[in-house]
C-alpha positions as CSV (number, residue, x, y, z in Angstrom):
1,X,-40.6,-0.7,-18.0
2,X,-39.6,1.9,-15.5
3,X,-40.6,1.3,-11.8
4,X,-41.8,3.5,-9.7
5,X,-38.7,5.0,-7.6
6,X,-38.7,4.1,-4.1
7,X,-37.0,5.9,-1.2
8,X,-33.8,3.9,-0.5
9,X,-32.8,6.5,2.4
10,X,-29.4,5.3,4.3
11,X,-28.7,1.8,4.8
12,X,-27.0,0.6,7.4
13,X,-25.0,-3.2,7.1
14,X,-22.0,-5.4,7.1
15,X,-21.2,-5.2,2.9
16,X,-20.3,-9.1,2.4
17,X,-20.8,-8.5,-1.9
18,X,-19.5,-11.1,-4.5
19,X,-16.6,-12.3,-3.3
20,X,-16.9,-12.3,0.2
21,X,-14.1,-10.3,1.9
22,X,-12.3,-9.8,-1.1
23,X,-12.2,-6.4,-0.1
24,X,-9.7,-7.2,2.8
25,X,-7.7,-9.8,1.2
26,X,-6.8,-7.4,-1.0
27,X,-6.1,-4.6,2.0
28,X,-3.9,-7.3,3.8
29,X,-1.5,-7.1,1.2
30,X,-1.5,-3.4,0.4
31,X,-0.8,-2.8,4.3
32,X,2.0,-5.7,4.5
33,X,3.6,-4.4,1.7
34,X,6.3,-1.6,3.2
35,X,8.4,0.8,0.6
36,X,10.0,3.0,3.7
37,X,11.5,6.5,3.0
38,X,13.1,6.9,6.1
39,X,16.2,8.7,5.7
40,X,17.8,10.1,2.7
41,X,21.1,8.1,3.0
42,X,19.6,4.8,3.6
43,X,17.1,5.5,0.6
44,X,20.1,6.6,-2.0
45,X,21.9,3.2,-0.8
46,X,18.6,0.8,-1.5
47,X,18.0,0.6,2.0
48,X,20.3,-2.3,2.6
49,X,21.2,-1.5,5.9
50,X,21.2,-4.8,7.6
51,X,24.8,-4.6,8.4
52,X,25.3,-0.9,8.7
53,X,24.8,1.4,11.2
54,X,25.3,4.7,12.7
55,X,21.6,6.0,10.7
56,X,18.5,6.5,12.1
57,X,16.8,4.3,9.7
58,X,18.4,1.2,12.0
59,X,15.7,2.2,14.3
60,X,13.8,0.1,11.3
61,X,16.0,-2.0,9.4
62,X,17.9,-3.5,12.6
63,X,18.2,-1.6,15.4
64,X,21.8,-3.5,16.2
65,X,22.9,-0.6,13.8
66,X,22.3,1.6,16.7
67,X,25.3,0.5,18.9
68,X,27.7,2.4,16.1
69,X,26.9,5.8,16.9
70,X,29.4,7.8,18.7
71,X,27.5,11.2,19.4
72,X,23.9,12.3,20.3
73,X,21.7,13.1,16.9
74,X,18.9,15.2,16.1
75,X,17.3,14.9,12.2
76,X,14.6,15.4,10.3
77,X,13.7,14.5,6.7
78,X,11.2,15.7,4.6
79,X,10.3,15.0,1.1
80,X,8.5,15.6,-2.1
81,X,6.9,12.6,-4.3
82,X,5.5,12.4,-7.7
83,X,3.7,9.2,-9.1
84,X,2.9,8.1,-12.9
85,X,0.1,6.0,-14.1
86,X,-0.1,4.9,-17.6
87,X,-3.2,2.3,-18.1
88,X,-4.2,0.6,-21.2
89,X,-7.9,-1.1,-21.7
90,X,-9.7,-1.7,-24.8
91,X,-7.0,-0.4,-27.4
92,X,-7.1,3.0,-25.5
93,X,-4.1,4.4,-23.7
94,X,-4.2,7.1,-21.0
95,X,-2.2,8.4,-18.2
96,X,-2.1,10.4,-15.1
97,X,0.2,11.9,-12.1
98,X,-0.1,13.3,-9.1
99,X,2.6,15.1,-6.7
100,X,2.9,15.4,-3.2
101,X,4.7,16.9,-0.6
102,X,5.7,13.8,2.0
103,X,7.9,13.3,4.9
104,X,10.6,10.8,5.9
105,X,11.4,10.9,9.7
106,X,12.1,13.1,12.3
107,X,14.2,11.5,15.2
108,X,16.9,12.3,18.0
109,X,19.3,9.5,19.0
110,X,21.1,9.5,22.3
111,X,24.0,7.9,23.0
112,X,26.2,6.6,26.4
113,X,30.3,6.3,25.9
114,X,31.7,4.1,28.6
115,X,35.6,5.0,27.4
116,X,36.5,1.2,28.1
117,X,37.5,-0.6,24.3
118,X,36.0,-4.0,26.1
119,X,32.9,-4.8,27.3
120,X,29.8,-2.2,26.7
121,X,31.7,0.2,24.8
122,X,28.7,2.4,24.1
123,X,24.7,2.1,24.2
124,X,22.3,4.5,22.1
125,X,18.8,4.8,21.8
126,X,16.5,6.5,19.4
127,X,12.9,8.0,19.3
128,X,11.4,9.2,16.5
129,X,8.8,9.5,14.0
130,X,9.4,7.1,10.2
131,X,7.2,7.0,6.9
132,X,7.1,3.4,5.7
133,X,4.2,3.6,2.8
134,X,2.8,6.3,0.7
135,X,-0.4,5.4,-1.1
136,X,-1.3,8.5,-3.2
137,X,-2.1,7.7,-6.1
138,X,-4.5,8.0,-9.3
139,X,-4.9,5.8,-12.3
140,X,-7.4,7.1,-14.8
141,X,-8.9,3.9,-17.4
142,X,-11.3,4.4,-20.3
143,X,-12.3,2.6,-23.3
144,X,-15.0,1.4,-25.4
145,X,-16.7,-2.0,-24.6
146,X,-18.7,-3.5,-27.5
147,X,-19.0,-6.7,-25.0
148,X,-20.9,-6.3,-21.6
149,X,-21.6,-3.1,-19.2
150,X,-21.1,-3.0,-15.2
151,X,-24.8,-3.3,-15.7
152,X,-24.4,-7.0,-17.1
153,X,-22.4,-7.4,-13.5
154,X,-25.1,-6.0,-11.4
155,X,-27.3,-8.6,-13.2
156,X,-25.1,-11.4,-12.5
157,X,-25.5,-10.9,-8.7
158,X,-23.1,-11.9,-6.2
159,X,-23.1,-15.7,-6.8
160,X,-22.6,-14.7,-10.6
161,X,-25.8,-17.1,-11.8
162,X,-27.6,-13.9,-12.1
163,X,-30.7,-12.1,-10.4
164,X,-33.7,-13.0,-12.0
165,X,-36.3,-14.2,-9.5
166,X,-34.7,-12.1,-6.6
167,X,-37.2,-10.2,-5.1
168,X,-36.0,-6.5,-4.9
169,X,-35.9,-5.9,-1.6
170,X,-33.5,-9.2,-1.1
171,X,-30.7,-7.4,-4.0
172,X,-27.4,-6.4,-2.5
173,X,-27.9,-2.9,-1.4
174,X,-24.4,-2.0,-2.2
175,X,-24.4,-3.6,-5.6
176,X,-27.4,-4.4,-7.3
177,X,-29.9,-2.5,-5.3
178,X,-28.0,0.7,-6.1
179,X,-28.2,-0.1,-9.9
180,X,-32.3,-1.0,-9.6
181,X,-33.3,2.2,-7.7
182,X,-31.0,3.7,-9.9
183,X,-33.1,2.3,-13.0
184,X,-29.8,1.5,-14.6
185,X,-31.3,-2.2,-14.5
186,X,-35.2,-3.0,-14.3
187,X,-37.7,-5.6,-13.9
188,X,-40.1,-6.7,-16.9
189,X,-43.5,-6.1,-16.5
190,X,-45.6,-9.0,-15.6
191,X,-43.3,-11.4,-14.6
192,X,-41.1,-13.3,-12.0
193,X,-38.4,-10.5,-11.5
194,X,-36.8,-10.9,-14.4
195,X,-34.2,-8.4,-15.0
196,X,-33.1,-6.1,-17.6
197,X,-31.0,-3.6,-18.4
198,X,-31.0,-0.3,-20.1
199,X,-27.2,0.3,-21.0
200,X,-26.5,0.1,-24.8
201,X,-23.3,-1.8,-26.4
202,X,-21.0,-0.5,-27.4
203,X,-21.2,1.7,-24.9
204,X,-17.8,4.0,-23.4
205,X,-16.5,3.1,-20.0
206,X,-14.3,5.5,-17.6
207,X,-12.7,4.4,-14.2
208,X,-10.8,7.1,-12.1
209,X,-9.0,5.0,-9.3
210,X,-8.0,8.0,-6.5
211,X,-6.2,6.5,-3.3
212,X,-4.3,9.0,-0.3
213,X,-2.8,8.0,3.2
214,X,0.1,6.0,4.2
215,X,1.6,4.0,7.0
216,X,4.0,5.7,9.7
217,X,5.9,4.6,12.9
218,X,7.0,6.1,16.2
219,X,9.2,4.2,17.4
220,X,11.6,3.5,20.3
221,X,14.4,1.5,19.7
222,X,18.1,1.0,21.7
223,X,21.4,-0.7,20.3
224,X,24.6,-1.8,22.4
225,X,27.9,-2.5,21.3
226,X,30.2,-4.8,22.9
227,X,33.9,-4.5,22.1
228,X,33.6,-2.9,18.6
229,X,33.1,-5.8,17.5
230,X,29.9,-7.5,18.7
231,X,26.8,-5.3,18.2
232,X,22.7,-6.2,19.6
233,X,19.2,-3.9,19.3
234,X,15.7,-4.4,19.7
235,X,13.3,-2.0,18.8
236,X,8.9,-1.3,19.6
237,X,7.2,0.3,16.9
238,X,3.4,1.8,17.1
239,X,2.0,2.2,13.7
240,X,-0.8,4.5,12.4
241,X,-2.3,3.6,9.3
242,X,-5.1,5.6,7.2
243,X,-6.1,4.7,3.6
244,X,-8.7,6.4,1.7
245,X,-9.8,4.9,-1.7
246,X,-12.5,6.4,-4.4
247,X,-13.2,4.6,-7.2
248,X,-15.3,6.4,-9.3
249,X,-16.6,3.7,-12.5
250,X,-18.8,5.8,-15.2
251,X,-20.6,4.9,-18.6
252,X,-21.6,6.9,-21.2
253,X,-23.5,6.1,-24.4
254,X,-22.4,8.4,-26.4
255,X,-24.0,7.1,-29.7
256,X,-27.4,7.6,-28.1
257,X,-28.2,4.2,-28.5
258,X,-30.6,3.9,-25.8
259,X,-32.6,6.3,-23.2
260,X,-30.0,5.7,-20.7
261,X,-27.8,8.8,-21.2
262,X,-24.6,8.1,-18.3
263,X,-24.5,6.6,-14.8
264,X,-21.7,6.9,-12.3
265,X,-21.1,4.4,-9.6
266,X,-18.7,4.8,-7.0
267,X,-17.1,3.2,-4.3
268,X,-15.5,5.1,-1.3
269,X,-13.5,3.2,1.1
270,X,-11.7,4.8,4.4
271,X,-9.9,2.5,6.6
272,X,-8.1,3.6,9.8
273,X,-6.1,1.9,12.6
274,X,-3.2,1.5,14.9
275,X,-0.9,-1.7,14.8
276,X,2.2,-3.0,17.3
277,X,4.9,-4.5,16.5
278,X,9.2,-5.2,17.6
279,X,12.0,-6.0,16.0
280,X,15.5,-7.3,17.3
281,X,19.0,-7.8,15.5
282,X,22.3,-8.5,15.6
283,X,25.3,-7.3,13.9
284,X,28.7,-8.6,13.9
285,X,32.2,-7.6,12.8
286,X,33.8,-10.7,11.4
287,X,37.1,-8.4,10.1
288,X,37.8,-5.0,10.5
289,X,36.6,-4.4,7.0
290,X,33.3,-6.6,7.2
291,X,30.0,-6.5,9.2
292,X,26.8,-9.2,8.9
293,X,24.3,-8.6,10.3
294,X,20.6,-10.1,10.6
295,X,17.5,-9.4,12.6
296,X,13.9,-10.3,12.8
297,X,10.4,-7.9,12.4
298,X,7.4,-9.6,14.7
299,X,4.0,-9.7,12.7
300,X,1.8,-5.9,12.8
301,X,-0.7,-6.2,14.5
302,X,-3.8,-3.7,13.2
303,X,-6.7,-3.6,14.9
304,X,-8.8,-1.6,12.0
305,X,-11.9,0.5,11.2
306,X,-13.4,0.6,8.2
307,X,-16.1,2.8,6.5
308,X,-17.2,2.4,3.3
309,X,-20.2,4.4,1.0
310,X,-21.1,3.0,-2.3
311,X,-23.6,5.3,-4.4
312,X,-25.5,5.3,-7.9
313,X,-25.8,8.3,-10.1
314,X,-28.0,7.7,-13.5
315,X,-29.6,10.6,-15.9
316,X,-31.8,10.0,-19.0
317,X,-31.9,11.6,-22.5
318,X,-35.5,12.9,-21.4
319,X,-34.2,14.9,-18.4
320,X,-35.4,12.4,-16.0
321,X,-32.7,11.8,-13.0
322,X,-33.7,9.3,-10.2
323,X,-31.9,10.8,-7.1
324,X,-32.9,11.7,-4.1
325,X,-32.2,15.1,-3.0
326,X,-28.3,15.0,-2.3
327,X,-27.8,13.8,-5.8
328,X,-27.3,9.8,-5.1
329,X,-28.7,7.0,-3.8
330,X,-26.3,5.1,-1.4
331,X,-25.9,2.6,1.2
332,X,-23.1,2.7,3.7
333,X,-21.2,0.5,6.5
334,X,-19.0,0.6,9.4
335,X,-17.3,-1.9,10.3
336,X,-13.8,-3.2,12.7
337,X,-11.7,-6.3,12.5
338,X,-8.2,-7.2,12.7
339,X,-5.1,-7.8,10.7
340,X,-1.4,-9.9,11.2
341,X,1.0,-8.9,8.8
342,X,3.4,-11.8,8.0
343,X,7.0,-12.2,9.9
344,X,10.3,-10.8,8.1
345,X,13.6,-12.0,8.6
346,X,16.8,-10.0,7.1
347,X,19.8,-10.6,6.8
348,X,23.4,-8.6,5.3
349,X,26.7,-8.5,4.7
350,X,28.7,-5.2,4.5
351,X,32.1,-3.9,3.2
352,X,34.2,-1.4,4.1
353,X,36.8,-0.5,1.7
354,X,39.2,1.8,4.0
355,X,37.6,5.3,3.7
356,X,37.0,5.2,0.2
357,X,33.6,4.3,0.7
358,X,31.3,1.0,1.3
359,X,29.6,-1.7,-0.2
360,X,26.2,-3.5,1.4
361,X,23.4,-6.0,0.4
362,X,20.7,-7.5,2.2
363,X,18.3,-10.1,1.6
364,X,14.6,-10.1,3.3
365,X,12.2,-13.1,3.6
366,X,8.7,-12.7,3.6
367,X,6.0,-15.0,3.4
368,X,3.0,-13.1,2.5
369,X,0.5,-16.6,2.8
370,X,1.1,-15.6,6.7
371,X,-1.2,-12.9,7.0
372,X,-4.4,-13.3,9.1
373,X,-7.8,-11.5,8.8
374,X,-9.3,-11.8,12.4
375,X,-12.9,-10.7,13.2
376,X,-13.7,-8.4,16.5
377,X,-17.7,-9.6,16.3
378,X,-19.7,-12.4,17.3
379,X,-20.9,-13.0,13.8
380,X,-18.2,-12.7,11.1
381,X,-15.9,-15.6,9.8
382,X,-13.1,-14.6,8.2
383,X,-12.0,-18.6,7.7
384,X,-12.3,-18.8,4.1
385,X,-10.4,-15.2,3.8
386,X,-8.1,-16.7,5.4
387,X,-7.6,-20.0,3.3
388,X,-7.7,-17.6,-0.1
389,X,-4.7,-15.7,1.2
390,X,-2.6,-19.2,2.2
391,X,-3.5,-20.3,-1.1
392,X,-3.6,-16.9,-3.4
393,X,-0.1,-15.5,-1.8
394,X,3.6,-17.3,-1.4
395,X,6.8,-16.1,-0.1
396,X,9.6,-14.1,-1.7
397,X,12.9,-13.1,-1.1
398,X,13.6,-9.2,-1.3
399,X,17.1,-8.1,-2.4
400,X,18.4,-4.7,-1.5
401,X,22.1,-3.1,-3.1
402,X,23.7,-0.4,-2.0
403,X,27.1,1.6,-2.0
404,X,28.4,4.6,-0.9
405,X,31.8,6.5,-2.3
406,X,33.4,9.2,-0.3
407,X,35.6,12.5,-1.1
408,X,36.9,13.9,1.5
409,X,33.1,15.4,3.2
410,X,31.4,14.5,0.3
411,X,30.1,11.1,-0.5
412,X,28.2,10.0,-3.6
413,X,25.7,6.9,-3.3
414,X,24.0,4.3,-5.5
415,X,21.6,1.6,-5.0
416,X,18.8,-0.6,-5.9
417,X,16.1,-3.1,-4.8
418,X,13.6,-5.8,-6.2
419,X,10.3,-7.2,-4.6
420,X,9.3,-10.3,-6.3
421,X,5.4,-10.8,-6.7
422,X,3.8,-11.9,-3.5
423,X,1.1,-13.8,-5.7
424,X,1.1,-17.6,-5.8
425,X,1.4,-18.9,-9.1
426,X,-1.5,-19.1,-11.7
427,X,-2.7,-15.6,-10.2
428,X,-3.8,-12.9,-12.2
429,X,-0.3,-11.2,-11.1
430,X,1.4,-13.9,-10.3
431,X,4.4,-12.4,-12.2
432,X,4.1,-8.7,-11.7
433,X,6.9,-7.0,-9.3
434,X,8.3,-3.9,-8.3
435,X,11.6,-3.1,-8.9
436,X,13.9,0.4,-7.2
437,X,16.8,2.4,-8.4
438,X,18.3,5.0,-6.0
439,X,20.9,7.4,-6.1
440,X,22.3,10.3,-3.9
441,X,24.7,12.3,-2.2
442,X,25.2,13.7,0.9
443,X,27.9,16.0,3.1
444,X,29.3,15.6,6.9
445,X,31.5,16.9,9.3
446,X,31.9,16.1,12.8
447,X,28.7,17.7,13.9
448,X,26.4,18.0,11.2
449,X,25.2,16.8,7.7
450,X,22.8,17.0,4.8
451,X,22.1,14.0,2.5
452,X,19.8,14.2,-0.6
453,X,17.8,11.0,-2.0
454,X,16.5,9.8,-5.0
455,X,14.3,6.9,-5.9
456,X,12.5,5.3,-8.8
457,X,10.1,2.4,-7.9
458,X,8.7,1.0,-11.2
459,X,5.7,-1.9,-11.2
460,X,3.5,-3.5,-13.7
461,X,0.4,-4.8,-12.9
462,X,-2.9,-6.1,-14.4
463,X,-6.4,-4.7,-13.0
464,X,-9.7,-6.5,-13.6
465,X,-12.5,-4.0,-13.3
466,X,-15.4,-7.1,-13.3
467,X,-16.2,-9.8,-15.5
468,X,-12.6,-10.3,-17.7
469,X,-12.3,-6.9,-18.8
470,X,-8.5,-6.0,-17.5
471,X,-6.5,-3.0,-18.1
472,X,-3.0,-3.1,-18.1
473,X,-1.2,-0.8,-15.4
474,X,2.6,0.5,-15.1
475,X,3.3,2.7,-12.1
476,X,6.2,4.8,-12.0
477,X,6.7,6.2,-8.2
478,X,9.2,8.7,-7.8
479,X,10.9,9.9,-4.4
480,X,13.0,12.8,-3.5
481,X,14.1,12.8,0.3
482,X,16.3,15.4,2.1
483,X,17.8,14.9,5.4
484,X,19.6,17.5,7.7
485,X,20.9,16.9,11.1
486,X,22.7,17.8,13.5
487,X,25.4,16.3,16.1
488,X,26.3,16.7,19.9
């Protein structure tokens, strides 16, 4: 039986849905996770620039690189990106892309020659502006479920033992409210709230993932060589983070099984914030044809705002649409809290081989069971967010390859990366990665050059939309960077 549709209006709350806080377990990782397009070279080399130098991307990597330059530089990178999402769910495959114009860095490095071949030799520093994560994106999922409907998960409620006996008023107003008022799900007449629902099976299921934003530093970093041979950095980095996220999760029964024609229910997500962090290194030339070099990246430290809108669009065979006038009915938060990302140490070896060209790779340790969800109220408890990411995350080792080949002005580059999963085992992607080729080339004379970058980051992942029902997911991610500057 239909009910008689109330005005839901805006509501106002902290959203703590099934799953308490999943939401920003799953946001701790997405903004620890860092794919940098900095510079053009150090993309086209893998970005294993632990024990290289005289690019501005040290500023990031380890700003002992720093102490190689010999001149005053002035840069700026922008770029152009293009992402690939192939999904499968149900039997059904589909696919989608976006493109997007992006940009790398902009930075000017200054830099103090003593003349003396002992001692502080030279001392540079470098401000500038670097993109270390894009999250554009769209992945587009459809099939036909002859099993359950969201509307079976809005009837579960958020301990999953279901709803019936829950008074309407006391149903999660960004969940199951939204499907009641939205007469997706109803009560039966003359009873104790029990619940039903009017979505067929089979019925046809679309979800269109859509996410924008990224995460960029300005930063001020100095390196300082001693003796050519002996090399030190240490670099402060404010980062700016946005990240927008619609999800947009539709049913349609399209074998008119029941009165319930479609409903659309979507999520909207906007988080904003500004983190601090440092980094130091050290670099070291063992021969004159080998450098190591190691440094370590303090935890970010985010202090966040979030907004997020959920809403419930429904329309029957018989022309009847419960909406209020702006066309949904929707319930909305704000709310602030804090996030750690975890500590990275690095660490790399270099070759020169005369001036043929060079030969790097770097290793990075992370452990991603580090990050820390901290409240800014009196009345949240992020403690049991906290214990799901110790026990839901582990730590990995990155491994970065790169190597460059010169002719004459010209040189030609190569590299790649791989980024194990951060999951701990027996997760749903406990076994998913992301792995990176790059390639380049780039020209250079005493006061200026252009490099061009390419990369391909490739990852697989699985993608539960509720319940068990999981699409399978491969992202393609492809990066072109170009970089001219100028030397003085």
């Amino acid at each position: 039986m239909r009910k008689i549709l109330s005005l839901v209006g805006l509501l106002v709350c902290i959203h703590t849905a099934q799953g308490q806080y999943t939401q920003y377990i799953n946001d701790a990782i997405r903004f620890s996770q860092n794919f940098p397009t900095i510079t053009a070279r150090s993309m086209s080399m893998g970005n294993a620039f632990s024990s290289l130098g005289g690019d501005f991307s040290s500023s990031y990597t380890n700003p002992a690189g720093l102490g190689l330059y010999r001149k005053s530089e002035f840069h700026l990178t922008p770029g152009l990106s293009y992402s690939k999402t192939k999904t499968s769910f149900l039997g059904q495959e589909n696919e989608d892309f976006k493109y997007q114009f992006s940009f790398g860095s902009l930075g000017y490095v200054g830099t103090y020659i003593s003349k003396r071949d002992k001692g502080l030799v030279s001392a540079s520093y470098a401000i500038g502006y670097s993109r270390l994560n894009n999250f554009n994106n769209t992945t587009y999922i459809r099939g036909e479920n002859e099993l359950n409907s969201l509307a079976d998960y809005f009837m579960a409620g958020p301990s999953g033992l279901g709803i019936n006996g829950t008074d309407p008023e006391n149903l999660d107003p960004f969940t199951d409210r939204l499907a009641f008022d939205a007469y997706v799900i109803d009560t039966l007449p003359n009873t104790n709230f029990e619940y039903v629902t009017y979505a067929p099976l089979p019925i046809t299921q679309r979800r269109i993932i859509k996410t924008t934003g990224g995460t960029g530093e300005y930063s001020f970093s100095f390196g300082l060589n001693f003796s050519n041979v002996l090399y030190v950095g240490m670099g402060l980095g404010i980062q700016h983070l946005n990240y927008e996220k619609t999800i947009i999760h539709s049913e349609f029964d399209l074998l008119d099984l029941s009165d319930l024609d479609l409903f659309h229910y979507t999520e909207k997500q906007d988080v904003e914030g500004t983190g601090i962090t440092m980094n130091m290194g050290v670099m070291v030339r063992l021969l004159k044809i080998m450098r190591l070099g190691a440094s370590v990246h303090l935890p970010t430290y985010y202090r966040l705002e979030e907004y997020s809108i959920n809403s419930m669009y429904s329309a029957f065979d018989d022309g009847f649409v419960p909406t209020e006038e702006n066309g949904d009915i929707y319930a909305e938060s704000t709310y602030e809290y804090k996030l750690s990302t975890p500590l990275k140490l690095q660490g790399g070896a270099s070759v020169q081989i005369g001036k043929a060209g060079i030969l790097a790779a770097d290793i990075e340790y992370i452990d991603y069971s580090g990050m820390r969800l901290r409240e800014k109220d009196d009345y949240t408890d992020f403690n049991e967010s906290n214990q799901e990411i110790e026990d839901g995350y582990r730590s990995v080792l990155n491994l970065r390859v790169g190597g460059e080949a010169r002719i004459d002005n010209i040189s030609f580059r190569v590299g790649g990366a791989y980024y194990p999963s951060p999951f701990a085992s027996g997760n749903l992607n406990d076994d998913t990665s992301y792995g990176e080729l790059t390639t380049g080339l780039g020209y250079r004379n005493s006061n200026f050059f252009f490099d061009l970058g390419f990369s391909a980051l490739l990852h697989e992942e699985k993608y539960n939309l509720y319940f068990n029902n999981v699409a399978d997911i491969t992202q393609q991610k492809y990066r072109f960077l170009a970089t001219i500057g100028f030397r003085f």
